[in-house]
Every structure is written in C-alpha cells, then in structure tokens.
C-alpha positions in Angstrom: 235.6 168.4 116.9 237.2 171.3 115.0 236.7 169.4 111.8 233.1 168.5 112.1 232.3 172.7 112.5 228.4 173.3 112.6 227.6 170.4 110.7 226.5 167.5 112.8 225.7 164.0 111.2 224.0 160.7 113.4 225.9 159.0 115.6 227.4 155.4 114.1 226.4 154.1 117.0 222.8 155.4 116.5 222.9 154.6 113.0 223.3 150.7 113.8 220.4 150.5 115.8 218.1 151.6 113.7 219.7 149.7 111.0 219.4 146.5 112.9 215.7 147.6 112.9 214.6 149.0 109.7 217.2 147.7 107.2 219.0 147.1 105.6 219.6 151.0 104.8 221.2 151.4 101.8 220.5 154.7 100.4 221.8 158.2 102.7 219.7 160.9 101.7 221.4 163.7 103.0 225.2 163.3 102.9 228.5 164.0 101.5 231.8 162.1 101.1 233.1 162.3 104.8 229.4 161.5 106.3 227.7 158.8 104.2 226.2 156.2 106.1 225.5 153.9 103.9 226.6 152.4 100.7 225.1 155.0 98.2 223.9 158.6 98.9 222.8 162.1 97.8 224.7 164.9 98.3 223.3 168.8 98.6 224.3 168.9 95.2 222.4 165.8 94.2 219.0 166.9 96.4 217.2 164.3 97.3 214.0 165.8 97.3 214.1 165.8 93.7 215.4 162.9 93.0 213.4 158.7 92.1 214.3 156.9 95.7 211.9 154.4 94.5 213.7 153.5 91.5 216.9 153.5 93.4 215.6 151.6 96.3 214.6 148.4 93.9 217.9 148.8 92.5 220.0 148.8 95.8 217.3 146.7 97.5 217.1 148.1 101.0 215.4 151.4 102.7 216.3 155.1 102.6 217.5 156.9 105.7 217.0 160.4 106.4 218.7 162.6 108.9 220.2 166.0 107.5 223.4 167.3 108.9 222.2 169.5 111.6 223.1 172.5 113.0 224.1 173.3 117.2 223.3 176.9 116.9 222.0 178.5 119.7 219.5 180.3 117.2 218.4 176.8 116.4 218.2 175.9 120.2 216.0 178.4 120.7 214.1 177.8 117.2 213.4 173.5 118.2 212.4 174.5 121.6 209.7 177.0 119.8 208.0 174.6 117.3 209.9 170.9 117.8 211.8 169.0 115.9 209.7 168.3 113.0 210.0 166.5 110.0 208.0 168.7 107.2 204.7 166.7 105.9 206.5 166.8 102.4 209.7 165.0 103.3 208.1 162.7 105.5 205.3 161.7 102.4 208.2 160.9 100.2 209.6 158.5 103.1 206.7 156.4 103.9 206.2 156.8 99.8 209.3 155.1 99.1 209.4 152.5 102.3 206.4 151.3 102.8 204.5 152.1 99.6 201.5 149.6 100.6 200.9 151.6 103.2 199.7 154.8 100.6 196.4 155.6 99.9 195.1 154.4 95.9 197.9 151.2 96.2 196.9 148.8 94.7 198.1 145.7 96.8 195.3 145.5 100.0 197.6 145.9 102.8 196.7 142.5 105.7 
C-alpha cells in the first residue's frame, strides 16, 4: 500500500462489472501508466477535459470511463460528507455527450 500513497484508483474488480455492463470501455479518462484500465487513456498531462472523446471513441469503438484517482484524506472525508460525492455538471455533460449522444438535446436522430 506504500506504493499506491494518496492516490487511489477503482478497484479491478469494480472495474469488470461495470464493464460487463456498459462496455466495452475502451478509453480511461483519468489515468497514468501504472493505473490505466483500459486499452487507451489520458493522463493529467493529456487532460481529458480538453480533449475530442467523441472522435476517439468511433476510433477505438467502445465507451469512456471516468473515475479520477482519488484522495483518503481526512480533509476530503470531512469535505464528501459536507456536499457528496458529486460529479460536476460539466464533466458529467461531456460523458452522456460522448456515450449516449442520442440522448442530447438538438440531436438529430429521434431517440425510440
């Protein structure tokens, strides 16, 4: 556990099963070298936020999957327990934007 320090990644275990449900998840969007879970990823360096998932999904043909390393602070403890785990409204509009974009509002294809 020395190794992983502050920086906590999901579970491979935890990582399968939502695979098994929403995949095939082929693009990590917040990873390194050491924590990638899947076959192609963006690093800090890389920052997903500003980068075309879109593009890169048709390419890789498969989903994104999300889930920053994560801190085990006590400060952050205390910070969750005040306002939640939350994923901002930014981040999760470029998710649903880049999954499921029949689901957005002006597409053009009527979703059933």
């Amino acid at each position: 556990m020395k190794n992983v320090g502050d920086q906590w990644c999901t579970p491979e275990l935890l990582f399968w099963g939502i695979n098994a449900m929403f995949g095939p998840l082929v693009l990590d969007l917040f990873a390194d070298d050491c924590s990638a879970k899947c076959p192609a990823w963006y690093t800090a360096e890389d920052n997903a936020l500003t980068q075309d998932w879109s593009a890169r999904l048709a390419d890789l043909g498969g989903a994104a999957f999300a889930n920053p390393p994560y801190s085990r602070s006590q400060y952050h403890d205390r910070q969750v327990a005040r306002c939640g785990n939350a994923v901002p409204p930014p981040f999760a509009r470029a998710l649903v934007e880049a999954n499921l974009p029949e689901l957005c509002t002006g597409h053009s294809q009527e979703v059933a």
